[in-house]
C-alpha positions as CSV (number, residue, x, y, z in Angstrom):
1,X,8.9,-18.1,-9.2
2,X,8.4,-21.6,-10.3
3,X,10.8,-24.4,-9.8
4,X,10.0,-28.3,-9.7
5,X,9.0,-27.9,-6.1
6,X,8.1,-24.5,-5.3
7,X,5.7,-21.9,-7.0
8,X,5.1,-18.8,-5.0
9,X,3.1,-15.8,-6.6
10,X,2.6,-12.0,-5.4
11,X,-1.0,-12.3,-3.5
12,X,-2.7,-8.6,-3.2
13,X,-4.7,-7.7,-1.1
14,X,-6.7,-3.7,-0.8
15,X,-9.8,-1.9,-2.4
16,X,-10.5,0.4,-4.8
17,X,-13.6,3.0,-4.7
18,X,-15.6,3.3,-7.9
19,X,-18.2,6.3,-8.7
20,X,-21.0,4.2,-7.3
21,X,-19.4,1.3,-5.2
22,X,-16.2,0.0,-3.3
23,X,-14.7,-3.1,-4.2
24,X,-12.0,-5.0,-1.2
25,X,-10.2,-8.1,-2.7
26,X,-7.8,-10.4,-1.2
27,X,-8.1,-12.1,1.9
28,X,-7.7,-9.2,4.6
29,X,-4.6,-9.9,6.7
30,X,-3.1,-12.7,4.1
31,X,0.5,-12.5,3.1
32,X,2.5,-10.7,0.5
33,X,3.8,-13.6,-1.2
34,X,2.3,-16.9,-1.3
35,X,3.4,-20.5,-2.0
36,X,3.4,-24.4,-1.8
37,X,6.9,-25.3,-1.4
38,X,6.8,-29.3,-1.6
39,X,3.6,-29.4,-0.8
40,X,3.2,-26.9,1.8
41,X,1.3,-24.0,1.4
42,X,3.6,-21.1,2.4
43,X,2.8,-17.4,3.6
44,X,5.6,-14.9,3.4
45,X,4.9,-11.2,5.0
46,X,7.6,-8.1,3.8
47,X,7.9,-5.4,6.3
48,X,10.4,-2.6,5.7
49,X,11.7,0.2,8.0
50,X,9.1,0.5,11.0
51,X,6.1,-1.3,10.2
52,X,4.9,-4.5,12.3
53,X,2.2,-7.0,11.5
54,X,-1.5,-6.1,11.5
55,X,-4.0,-8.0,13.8
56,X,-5.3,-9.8,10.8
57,X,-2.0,-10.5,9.7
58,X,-1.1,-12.3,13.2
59,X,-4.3,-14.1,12.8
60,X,-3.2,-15.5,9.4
61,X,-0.1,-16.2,10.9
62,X,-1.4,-18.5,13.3
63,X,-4.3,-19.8,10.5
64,X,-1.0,-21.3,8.7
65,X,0.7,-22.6,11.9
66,X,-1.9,-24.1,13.1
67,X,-2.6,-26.2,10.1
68,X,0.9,-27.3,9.2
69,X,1.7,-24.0,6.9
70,X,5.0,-22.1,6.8
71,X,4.8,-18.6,7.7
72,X,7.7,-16.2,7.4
73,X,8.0,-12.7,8.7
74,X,10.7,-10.7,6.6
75,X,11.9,-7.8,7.7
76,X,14.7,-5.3,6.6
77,X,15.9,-4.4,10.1
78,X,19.3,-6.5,10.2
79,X,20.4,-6.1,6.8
80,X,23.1,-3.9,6.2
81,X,22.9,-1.4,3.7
């Protein structure tokens, strides 16, 4: 999505194993979604059904908070079907 203030962009994160090698890219623990939303950088996390943050993920939550970053945690758990 890009707007005159706000650009966000799908960030992935994961490995993959070759014959000879593994490769990891990403930032381990970084949000889903990423953005700069009037010039702040912003960190969005999607969670569905049960799942809860990873330790990494609560450490990149408080990376952003800590440096004036917007973190948001969505979840699906009070949206009605």
């Amino acid at each position: 999505m890009t707007s005159k203030f706000c650009r966000v962009w799908a960030n992935n994160t994961g490995m993959i194993k070759t014959e000879d090698r593994v490769v990891r890219f990403g930032l381990k623990g970084s949000s889903d979604i990423l953005g700069i939303y009037k010039g702040v950088f912003l960190g969005i996390e999607v969670k569905t059904g049960d799942a809860t943050q990873s330790k990494d993920q609560k450490i990149f939550q408080r990376m952003l908070d800590m440096r004036g970053g917007v973190y948001v945690l969505c979840t699906d758990r009070n949206v009605e079907q």
